[in-house]
C-alpha positions in Angstrom: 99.5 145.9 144.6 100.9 144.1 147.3 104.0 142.5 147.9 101.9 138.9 148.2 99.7 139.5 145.7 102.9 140.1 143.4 104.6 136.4 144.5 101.1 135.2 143.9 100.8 136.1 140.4 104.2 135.0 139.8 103.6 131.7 141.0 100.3 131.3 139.1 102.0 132.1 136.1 104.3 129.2 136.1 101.3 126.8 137.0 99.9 128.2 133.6 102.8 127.9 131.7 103.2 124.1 133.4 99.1 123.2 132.6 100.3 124.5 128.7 102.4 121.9 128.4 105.6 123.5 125.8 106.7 126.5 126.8 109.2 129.3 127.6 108.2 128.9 131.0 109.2 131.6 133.6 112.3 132.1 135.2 111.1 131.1 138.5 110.7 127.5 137.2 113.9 127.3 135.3 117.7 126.6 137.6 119.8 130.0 136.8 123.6 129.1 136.3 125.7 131.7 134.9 126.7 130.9 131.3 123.5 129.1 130.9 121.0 130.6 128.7 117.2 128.8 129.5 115.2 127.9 126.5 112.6 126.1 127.0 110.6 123.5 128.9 107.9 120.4 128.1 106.2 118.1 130.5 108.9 118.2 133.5 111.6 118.6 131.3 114.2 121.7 130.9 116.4 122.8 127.8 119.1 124.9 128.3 122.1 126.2 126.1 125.5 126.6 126.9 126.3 130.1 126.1 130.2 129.6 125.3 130.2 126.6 122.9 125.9 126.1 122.0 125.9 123.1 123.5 121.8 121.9 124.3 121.5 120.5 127.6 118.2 118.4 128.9 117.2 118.3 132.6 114.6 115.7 133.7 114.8 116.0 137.5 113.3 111.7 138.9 113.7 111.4 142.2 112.3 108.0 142.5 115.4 106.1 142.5 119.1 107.5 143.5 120.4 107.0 139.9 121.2 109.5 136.8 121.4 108.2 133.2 123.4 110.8 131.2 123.5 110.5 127.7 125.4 112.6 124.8 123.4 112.7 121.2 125.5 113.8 118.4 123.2 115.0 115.2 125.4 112.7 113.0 124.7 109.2 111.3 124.6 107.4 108.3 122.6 110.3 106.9 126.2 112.7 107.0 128.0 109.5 104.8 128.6 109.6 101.2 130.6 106.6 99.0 133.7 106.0 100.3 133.1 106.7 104.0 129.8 104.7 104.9 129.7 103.1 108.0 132.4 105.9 109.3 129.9 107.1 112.2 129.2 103.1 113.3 133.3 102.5 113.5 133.8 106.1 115.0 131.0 105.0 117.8 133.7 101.6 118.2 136.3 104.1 118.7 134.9 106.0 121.0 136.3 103.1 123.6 139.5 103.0 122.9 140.5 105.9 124.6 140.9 109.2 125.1 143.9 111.5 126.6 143.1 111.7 129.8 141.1 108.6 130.5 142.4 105.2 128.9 143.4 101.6 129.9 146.9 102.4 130.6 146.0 104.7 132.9 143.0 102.6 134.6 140.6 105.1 133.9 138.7 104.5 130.9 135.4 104.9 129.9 135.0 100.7 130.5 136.9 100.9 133.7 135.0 103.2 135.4 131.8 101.9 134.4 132.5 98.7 135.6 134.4 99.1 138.8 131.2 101.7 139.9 128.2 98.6 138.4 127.2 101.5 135.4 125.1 100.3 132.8 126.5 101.3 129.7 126.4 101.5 125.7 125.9 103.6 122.4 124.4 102.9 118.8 124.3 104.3 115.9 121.4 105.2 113.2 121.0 107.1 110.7 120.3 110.0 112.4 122.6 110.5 115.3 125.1 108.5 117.4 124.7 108.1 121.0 126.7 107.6 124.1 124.7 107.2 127.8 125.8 105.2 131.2 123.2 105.2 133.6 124.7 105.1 137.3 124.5 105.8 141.1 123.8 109.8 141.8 127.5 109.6 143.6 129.5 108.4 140.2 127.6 111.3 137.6 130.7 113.5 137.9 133.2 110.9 136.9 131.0 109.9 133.8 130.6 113.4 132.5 134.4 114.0 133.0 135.0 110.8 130.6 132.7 111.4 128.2 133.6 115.4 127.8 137.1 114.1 127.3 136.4 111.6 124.6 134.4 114.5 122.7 137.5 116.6 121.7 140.2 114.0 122.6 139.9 111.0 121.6 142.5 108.3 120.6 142.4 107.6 116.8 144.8 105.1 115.9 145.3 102.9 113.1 146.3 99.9 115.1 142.2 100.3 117.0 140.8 101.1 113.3 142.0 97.7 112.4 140.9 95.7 115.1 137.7 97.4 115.1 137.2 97.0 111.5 137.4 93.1 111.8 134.7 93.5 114.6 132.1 95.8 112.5 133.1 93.3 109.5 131.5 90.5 111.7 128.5 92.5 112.2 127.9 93.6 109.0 128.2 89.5 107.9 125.9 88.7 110.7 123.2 91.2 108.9 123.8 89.6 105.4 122.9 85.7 107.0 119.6 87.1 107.9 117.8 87.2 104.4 114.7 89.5 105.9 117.6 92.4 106.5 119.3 92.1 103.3 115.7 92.4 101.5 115.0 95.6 103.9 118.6 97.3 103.1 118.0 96.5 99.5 114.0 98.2 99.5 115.4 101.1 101.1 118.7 101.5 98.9 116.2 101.5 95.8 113.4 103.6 97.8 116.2 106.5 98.2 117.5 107.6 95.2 119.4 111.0 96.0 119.4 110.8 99.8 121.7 109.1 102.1 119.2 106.8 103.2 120.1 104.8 100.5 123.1 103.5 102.2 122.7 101.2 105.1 123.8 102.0 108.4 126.6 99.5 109.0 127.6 100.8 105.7 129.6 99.2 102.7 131.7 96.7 102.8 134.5 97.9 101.0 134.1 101.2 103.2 134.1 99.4 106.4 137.7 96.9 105.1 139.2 100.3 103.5 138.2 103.4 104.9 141.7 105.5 106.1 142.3 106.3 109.8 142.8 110.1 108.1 139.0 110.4 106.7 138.1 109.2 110.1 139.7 111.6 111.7 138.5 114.2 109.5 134.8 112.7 110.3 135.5 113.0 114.0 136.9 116.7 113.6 133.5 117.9 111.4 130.8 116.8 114.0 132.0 116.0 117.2 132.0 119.5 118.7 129.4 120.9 121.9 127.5 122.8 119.0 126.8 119.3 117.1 125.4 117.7 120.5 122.6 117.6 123.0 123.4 116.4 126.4 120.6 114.9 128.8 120.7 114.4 132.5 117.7 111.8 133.9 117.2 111.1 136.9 118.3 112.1 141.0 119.6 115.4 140.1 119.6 118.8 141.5 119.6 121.1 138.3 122.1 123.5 139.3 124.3 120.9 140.3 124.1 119.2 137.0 124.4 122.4 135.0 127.3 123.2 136.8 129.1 119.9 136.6 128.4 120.1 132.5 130.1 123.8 132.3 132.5 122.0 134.0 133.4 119.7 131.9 131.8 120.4 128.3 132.4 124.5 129.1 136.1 123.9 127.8 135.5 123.3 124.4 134.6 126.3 122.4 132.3 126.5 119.1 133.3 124.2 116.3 135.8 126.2 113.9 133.2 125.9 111.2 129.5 125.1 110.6 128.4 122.2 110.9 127.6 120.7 107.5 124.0 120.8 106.6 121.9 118.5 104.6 120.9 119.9 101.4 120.3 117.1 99.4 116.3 116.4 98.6 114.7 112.9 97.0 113.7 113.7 93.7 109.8 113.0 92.8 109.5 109.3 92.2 107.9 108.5 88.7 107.0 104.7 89.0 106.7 101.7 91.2 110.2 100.2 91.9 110.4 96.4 92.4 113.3 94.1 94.0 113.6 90.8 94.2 116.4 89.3 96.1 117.2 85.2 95.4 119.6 83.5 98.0 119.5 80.4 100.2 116.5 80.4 102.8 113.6 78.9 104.2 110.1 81.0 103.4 109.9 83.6 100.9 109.2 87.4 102.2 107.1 90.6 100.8 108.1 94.0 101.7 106.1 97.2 100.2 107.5 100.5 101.4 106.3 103.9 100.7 108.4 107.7 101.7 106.4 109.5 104.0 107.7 113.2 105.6 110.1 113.4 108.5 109.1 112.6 111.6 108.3 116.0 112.7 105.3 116.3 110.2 102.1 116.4 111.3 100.7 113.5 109.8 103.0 111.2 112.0 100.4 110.4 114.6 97.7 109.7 111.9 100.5 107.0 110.4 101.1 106.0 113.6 97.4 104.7 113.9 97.5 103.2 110.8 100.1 100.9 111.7 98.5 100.0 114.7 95.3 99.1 112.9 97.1 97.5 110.5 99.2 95.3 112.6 98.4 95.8 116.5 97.8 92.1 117.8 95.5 89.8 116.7 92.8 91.4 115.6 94.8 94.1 113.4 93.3 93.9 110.3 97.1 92.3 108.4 96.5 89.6 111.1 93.4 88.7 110.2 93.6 88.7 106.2 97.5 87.1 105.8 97.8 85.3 108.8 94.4 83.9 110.3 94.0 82.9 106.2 97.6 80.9 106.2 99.2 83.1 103.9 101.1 84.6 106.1 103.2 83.4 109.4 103.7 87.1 110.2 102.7 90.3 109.0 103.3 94.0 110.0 103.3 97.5 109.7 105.7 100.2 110.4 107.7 103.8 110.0 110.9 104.0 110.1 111.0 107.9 111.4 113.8 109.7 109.9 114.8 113.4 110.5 114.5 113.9 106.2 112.0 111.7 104.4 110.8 108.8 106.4 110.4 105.2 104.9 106.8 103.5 105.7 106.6 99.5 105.1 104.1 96.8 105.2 105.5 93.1 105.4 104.5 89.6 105.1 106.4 86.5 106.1 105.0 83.7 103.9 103.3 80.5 105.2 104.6 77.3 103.7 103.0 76.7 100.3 101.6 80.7 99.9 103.0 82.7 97.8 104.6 85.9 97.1 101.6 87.1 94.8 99.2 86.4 97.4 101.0 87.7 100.0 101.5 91.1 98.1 98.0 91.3 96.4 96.5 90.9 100.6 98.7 93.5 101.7 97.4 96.1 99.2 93.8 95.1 99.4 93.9 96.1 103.2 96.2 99.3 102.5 93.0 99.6 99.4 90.2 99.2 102.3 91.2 101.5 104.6 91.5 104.1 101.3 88.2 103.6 99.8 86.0 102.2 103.2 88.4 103.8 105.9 88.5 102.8 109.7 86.0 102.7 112.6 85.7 104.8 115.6 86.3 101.4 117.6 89.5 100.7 115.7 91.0 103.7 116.8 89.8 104.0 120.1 91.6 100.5 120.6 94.9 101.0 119.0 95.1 104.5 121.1 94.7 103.0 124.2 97.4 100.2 123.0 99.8 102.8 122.3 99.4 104.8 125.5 100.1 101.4 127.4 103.1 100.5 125.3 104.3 104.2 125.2 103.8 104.1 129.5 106.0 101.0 129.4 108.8 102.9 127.4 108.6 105.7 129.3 110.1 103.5 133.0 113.0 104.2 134.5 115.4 106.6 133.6 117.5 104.9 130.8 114.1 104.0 129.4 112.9 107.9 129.2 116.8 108.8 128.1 116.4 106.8 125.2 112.9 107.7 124.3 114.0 111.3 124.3 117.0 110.5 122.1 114.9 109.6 118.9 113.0 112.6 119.5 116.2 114.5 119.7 117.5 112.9 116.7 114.8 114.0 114.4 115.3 117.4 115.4 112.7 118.3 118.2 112.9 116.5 121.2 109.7 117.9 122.8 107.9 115.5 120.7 109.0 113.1 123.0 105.9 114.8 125.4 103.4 116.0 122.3 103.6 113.2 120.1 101.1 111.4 122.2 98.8 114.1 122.8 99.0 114.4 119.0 97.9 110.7 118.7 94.8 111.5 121.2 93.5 113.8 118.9 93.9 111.3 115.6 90.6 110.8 114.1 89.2 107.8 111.7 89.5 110.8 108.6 92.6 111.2 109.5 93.4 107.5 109.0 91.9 107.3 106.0 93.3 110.6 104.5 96.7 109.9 105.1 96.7 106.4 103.4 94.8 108.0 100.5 98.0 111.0 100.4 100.9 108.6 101.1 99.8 104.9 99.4 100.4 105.3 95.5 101.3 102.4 93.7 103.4 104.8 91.3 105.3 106.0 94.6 106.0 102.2 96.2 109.0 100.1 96.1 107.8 96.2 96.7 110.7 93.9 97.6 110.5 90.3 97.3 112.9 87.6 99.3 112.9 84.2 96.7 114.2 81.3 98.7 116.6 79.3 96.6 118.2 76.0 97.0 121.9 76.2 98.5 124.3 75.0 95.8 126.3 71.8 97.4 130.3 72.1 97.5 131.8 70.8 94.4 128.8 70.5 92.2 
């Protein structure tokens, strides 16, 4: 064979591998940095491990506009938390700003410094999940982001003096959420739907936790997950892969392994033997029904099918909850949704009550269309719509680089970020059985909690 014919069949090998879509694609695709171990590619983007520490690295080379986002996504949230340290990973993620050794106020170099004296656009959140850092900024300033938000991983600042300040801060958040009666009703749903896993704490955590927690068990918090082999780093935007590899090694290559594994999840929700009710009375407006339902994680196959339920169920005007609570006035609002976790996922259906409906109305029309699409299922045309609803909405998500970073980073948080390109072939191939079957599987009474919001009248001072 000859030489050409050789380069030939090389090169039509990694169209193959490209046209499959998730691959181990051939090395002629893949950048080759020493210390960098290749592991696998999906729809443009590159996976690669950092041999010295197991730190996962993304590549998503977007040479549209001269701008990186670069984000770091640890695998810890509220779901690592037990009593006495919830909300830890949301006042850690406040932390994280206060400084590190070698980049702080003092010095003029912190994290917010930097950011702002080179116009970066900048945040991180927390979930229950993960916790996640990104900046997105001109090509020319990636270096001096990565070099900040290495440091931060292994040498951060952890004072008492910050933990107090920032406690008073995530205080006023967390008494933000309780004014907003809708959130308290979810939290509450969600603490009774989870029995046995974390879940059942919210992510803002406990009060009590949040005033009382010690600088020490933060610490400790900080010293079990925040290590290269906890993380996944992705680079979006006007890269050259090498480049960006290197700069990582760089940076991140100094850290080694952490000392000891990271802690799994072990934990499982026991079976469910009855429907669960809440009712929540406090001072408000228009009442509110919540009925929520576990699903499996957000890896499971039946995601796309759920995800087409929702749609049907609450996709614009003509979604069938729109129709049957709202068009009918019992209803200002309804919706449904899954909240996709990395263990069980929590599914929910909603109404926001018209003036003069109420909550028995509002619950017995939010079965009866969960009960029609069980016994009568959905038509072809119902699915066909939603799909082409979500691939415009998901195309919209998808723009610009922070936009595809953050995308990624739920993916990546549930533990397999190439969903992030076969999630929406999967919802291509969702059928009006499939619909039907997976609200027949999923939609027990015995396995629901139902929460109601009662309105109440606000006791005047003094009486």
């Amino acid at each position: 064979m000859s030489p050409q014919v050789r380069i030939s069949t090389a090169f039509a090998a990694c169209l193959m591998a490209a046209v499959a879509g998730v691959y181990p694609r051939p090395a002629c695709a893949a950048a080759v940095v020493p210390g960098f171990s290749y592991v696998k590619s999906a729809g443009g983007i590159d996976e690669y491990r950092l041999d010295s520490n197991g730190l996962t690295v993304l590549l998503a080379p977007d040479h549209s506009a001269p701008v990186v986002t670069f984000q770091v996504t640890y695998q810890v949230g509220s779901r690592n938390e037990v009593t006495g340290t919830t909300g830890a990973t949301h006042i850690l993620e406040h932390l994280m700003f206060k400084g590190s050794e070698g980049y702080n106020d003092p010095k003029g170099n912190s994290v917010k410094q930097f950011l702002e004296r080179v116009g970066g656009q900048f945040n991180a959140n927390t979930s229950v999940d993960r916790t996640t850092y990104f900046a997105t900024v001109g090509r020319e300033n990636l270096e001096g982001y990565i070099a900040i938000e290495a440091d931060r991983m292994r040498n951060l600042w952890l004072h008492e003096a910050d933990r107090q300040s920032e406690m008073t801060v995530v205080r006023n958040e967390y008494e933000r959420g309780k004014n907003d009666p809708d959130n308290v009703l979810l939290e509450e749903v969600t603490a009774a739907a989870y029995v046995a896993l974390p879940y059942h704490h919210p992510t803002i955590g406990w009060r009590s936790d949040i005033e009382h927690v010690p600088i020490a068990k933060l610490h400790d918090f900080y010293d079990t997950f925040y290590w290269p082999n906890n993380a996944t780093v992705s680079v979006i935007g006007d890269i050259d892969p090498a480049a960006a590899l290197n700069l990582v090694k760089k940076y991140y290559g100094v850290y080694p392994h952490s000392p000891q594994p990271i802690p799994g999840m072990y934990t499982e929700e026991p079976p469910q033997t009855g429907a669960r009710r809440v009712v929540i009375k406090r001072p408000g407006e228009l009442g509110t029904v919540v009925i929520a339902h576990k699903v499996p994680n957000a890896r499971d196959a039946d995601q796309p099918a759920l995800e087409m339920l929702d749609a049907i169920l609450s996709s614009g005007k003509n979604a069938r909850l729109y129709r049957a609570l709202v068009d009918k006035g019992i209803a200002l609002n309804a919706g449904s949704a899954t909240d996709l976790h990395r263990d069980l996922s929590l599914h929910t259906v909603y109404a926001a009550l018209a003036p003069g409906a109420t909550h028995m109305q509002a619950e017995k029309a939010l079965l009866t269309e969960i009960d029609r699409i069980k016994t009568g299922g959905v038509t072809a045309a119902e699915v066909a719509r939603v799909k082409q609803q979500f691939i415009a909405a998901d195309a919209y998500k998808r723009d610009g680089t922070a936009a595809v970073a953050g995308e990624i980073n739920e993916w990546i948080a549930v533990g397999d970020w190439t969903l992030y390109v076969t999630f929406p072939q999967k919802v291509e191939q969702v059928t009006p059985a499939d619909v039907q079957r997976v609200a027949k599987k999923y939609f027990d009474e015995d396995q629901s909690t139902t929460g109601w919001f009662v309105p109440v009248q606000q006791a005047e001072k003094g009486s």
